[in-house]
TIKOLTOR-317753 format. One line per field, with one value per residue: residue number from 1; chain; x, y negated, z of N, C-alpha, C, O, CB in turn. Coordinates in steps of 0.001 Angstrom, whole numbers, plus 500000, padded with zeros to 6 digits. Atoms other than C-alpha are relative to their C-alpha. Glycine has a CB too. Layout:
BEGIN
marmi NUM,...
vexza A,...
n.u X,...
n.v Y,...
n.w Z,...
ca.u X,...
ca.v Y,...
ca.w Z,...
c.u X,...
c.v Y,...
c.w Z,...
o.u X,...
o.v Y,...
o.w Z,...
cb.u X,...
cb.v Y,...
cb.w Z,...
This chain:
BEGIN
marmi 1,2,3,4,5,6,7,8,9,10,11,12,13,14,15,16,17,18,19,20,21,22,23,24,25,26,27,28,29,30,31,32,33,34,35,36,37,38,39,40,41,42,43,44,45,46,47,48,49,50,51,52,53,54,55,56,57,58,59,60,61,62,63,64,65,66,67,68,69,70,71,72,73,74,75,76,77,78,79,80,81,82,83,84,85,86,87,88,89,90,91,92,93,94,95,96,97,98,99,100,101,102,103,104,105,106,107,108,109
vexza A,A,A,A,A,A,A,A,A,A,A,A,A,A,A,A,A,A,A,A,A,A,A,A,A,A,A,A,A,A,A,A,A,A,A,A,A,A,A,A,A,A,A,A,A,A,A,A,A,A,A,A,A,A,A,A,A,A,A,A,A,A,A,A,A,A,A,A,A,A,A,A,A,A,A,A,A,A,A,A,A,A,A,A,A,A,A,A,A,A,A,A,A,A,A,A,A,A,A,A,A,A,A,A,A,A,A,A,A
n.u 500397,499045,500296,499038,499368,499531,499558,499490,498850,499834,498384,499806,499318,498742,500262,500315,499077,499138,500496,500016,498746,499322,500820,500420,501325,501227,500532,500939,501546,500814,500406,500710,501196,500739,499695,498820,499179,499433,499813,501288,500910,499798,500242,499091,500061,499230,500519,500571,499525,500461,500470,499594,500051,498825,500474,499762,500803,499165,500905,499932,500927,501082,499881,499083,500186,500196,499390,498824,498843,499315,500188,499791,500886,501265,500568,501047,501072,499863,500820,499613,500170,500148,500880,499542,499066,500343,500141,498495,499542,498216,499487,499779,499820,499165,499243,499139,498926,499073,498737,499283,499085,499009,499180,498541,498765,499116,498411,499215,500936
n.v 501302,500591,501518,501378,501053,501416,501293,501576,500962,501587,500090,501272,499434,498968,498695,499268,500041,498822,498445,499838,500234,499004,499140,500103,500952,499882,499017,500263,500539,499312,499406,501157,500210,498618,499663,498784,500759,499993,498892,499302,500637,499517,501109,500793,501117,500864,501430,499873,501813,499735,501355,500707,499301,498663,498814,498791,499239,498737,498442,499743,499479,500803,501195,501056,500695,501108,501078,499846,501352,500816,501604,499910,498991,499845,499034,500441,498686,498427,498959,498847,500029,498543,499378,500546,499410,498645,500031,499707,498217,500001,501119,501305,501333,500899,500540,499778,500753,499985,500675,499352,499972,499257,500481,500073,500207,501203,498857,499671,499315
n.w 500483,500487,499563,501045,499422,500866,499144,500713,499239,500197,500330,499144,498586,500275,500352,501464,500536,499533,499725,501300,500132,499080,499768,498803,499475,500731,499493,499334,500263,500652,498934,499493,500790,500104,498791,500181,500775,501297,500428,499293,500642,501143,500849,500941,499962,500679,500338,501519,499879,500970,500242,498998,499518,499820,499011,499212,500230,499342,500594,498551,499589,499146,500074,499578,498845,500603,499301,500108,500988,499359,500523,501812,500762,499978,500435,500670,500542,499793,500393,499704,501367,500146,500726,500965,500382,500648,501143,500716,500315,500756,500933,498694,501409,499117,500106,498816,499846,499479,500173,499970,499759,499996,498823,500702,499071,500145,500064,499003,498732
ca.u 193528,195635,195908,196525,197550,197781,199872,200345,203340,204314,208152,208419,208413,212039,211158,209496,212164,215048,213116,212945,216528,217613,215711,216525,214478,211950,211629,211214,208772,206829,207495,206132,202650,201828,200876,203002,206134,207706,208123,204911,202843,204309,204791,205876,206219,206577,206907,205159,206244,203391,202345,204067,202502,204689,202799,203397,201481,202020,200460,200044,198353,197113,195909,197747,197280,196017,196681,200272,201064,203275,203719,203612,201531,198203,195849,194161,192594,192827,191254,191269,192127,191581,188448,190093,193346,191501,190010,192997,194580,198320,198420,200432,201236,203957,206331,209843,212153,215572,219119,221486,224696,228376,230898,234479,237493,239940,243639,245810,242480
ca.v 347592,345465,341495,338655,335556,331636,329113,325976,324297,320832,321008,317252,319231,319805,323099,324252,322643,324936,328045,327028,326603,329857,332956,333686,331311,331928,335334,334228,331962,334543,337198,334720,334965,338360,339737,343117,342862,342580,346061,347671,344984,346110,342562,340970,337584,335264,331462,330139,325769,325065,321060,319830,322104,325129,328194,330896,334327,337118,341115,342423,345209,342949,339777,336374,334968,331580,330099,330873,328162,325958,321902,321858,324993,325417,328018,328303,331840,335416,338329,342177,343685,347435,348252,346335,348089,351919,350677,349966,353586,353474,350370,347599,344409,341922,339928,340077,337550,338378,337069,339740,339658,341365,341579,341162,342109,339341,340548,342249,343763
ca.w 521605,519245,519863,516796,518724,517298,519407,518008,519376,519619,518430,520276,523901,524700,525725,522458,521267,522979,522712,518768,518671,520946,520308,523741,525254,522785,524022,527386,526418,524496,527787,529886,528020,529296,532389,531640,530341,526384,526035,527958,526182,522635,521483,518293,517416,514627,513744,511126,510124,507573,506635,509315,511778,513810,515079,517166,515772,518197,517553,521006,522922,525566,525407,526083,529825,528579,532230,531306,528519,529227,528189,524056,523431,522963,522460,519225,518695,519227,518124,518465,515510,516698,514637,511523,511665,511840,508960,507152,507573,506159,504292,505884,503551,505602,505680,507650,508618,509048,510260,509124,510745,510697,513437,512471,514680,515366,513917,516595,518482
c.u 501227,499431,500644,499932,500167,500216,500016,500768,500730,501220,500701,500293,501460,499832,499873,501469,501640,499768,499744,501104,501109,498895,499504,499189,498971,499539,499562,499044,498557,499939,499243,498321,499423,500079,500918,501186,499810,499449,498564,498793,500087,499990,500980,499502,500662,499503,500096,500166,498840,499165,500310,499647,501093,498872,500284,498948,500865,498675,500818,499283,499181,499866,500872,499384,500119,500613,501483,500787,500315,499579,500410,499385,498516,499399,498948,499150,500381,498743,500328,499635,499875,499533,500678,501452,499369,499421,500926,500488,501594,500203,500549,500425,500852,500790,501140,501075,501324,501579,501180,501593,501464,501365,501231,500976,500881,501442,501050,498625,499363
c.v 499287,498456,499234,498840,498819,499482,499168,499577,498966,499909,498272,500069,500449,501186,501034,499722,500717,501126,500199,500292,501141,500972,500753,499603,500013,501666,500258,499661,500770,501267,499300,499817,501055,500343,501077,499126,499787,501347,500840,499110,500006,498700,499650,498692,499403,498103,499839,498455,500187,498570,499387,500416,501705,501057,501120,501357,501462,501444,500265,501355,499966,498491,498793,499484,498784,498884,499907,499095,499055,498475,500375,501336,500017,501160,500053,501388,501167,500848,501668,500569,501757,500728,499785,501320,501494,499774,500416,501191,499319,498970,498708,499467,498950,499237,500038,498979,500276,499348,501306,499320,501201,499162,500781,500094,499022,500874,499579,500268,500861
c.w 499431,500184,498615,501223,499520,501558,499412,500652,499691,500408,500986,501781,499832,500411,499214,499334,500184,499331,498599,499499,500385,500049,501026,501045,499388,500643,501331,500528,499751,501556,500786,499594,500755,501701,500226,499588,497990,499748,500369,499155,497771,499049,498769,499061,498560,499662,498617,499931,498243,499659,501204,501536,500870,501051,500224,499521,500689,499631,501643,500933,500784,499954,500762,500997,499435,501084,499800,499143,500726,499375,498316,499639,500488,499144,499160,499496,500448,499989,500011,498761,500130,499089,498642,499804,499661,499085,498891,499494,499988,499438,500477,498655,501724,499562,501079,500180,500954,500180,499808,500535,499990,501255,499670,500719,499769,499384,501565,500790,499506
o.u 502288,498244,501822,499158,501155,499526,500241,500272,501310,501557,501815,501005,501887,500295,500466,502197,502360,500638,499449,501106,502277,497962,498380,498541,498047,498366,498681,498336,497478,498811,498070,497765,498194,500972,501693,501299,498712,498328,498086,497794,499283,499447,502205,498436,501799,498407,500731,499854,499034,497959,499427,500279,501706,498541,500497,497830,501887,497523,501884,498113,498175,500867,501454,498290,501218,501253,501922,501982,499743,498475,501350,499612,498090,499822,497824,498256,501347,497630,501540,498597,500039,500157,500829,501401,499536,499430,501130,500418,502072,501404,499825,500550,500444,500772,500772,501958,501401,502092,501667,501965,501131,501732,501400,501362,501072,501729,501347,498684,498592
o.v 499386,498153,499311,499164,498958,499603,499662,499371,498933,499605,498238,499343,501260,501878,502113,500610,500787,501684,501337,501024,501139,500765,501231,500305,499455,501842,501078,500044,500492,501411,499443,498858,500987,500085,500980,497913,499735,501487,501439,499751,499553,498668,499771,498662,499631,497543,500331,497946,500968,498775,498725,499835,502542,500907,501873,501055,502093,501351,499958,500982,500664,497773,499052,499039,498501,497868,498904,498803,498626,498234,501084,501581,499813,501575,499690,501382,501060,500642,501878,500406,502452,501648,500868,502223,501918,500849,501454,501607,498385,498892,497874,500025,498901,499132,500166,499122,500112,498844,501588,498261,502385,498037,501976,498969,498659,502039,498558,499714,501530
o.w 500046,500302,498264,502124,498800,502570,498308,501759,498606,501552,501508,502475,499012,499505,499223,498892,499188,498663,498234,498509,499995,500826,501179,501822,499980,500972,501588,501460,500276,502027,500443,500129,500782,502508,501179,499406,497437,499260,499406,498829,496956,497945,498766,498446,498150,499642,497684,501008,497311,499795,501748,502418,500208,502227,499274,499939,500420,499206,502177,500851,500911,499956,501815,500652,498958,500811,500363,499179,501728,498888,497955,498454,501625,498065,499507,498650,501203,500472,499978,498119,499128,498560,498077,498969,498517,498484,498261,498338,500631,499175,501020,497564,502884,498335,502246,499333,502172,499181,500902,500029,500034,501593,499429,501038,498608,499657,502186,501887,500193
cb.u 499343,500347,500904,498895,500961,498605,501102,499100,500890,499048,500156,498596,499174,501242,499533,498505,499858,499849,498555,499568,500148,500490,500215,500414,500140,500306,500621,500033,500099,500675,500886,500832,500026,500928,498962,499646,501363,501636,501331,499944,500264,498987,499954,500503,500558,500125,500773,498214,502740,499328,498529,499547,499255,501985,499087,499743,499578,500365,500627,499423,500163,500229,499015,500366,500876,498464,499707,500108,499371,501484,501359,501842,500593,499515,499787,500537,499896,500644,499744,499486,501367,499457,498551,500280,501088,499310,499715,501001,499261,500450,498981,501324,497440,500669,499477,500635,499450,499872,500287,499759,499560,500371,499356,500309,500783,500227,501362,501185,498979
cb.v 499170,500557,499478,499202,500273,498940,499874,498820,500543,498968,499819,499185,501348,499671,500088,499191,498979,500332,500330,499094,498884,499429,500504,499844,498664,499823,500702,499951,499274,500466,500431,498777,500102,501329,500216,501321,500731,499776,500493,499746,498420,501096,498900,501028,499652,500882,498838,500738,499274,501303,499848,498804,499807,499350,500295,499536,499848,499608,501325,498770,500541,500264,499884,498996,500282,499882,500112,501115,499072,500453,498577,500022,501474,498823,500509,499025,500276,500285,499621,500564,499146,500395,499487,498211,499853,500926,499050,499763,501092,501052,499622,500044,498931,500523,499128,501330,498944,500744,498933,500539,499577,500153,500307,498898,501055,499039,499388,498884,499184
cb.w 501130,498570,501699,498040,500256,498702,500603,499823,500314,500787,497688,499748,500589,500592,500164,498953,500021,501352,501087,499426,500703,501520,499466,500164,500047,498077,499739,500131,498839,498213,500609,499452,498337,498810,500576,498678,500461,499845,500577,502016,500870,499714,500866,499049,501252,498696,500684,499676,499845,500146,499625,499692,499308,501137,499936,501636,498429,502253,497893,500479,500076,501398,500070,499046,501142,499595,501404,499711,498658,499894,500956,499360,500166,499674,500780,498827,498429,501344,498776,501212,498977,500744,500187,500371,500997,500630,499933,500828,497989,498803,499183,501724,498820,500781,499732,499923,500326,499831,501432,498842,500759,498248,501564,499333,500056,501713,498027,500525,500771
């Protein structure tokens, strides 16, 4: 089974607001969702800021423990996209957001 996911989150919690700020904390936020863990639950996560709105869209293989949100999120949908994806076959269409980085020795180390 595959999981789509909508949070809506209300950037005004300092919480959300950390866990927007520190991907770290965003990933415990987002572990935190699941009764498994991250990795056993095959999750991946992205935020989406769209008319003044900020939501959370996670792809999952088990659904999101709803008693589990915290203060500033709310739960606005989910759906199982199993049948949909064997449709599909091979064809994925996405989008990826990345922070590339490079790591630079100091001189003399």
């Amino acid at each position: 089974m595959m999981y789509l996911t909508r949070i809506d989150l209300r950037p005004q919690v300092r919480a959300i607001q950390r866990a927007m700020g520190d991907c770290q904390q965003m990933r415990r936020l987002v572990s935190g969702l699941f009764q498994s863990g991250r990795k056993e639950s095959e999750i991946l996560y992205r935020l989406r800021a769209d008319r003044g709105m900020t939501a959370q869209y996670l792809y999952s293989t088990t659904p999101v423990d709803q008693s589990a949100l915290t203060a500033g999120m709310a739960f606005a949908g989910e759906r199982d996209l199993t049948d949909w994806l064997k449709e599909l076959g091979q064809i994925w269409r996405g989008d990826l957001l990345t922070a590339p980085t490079k790591k630079v020795a100091a001189e003399g180390h």
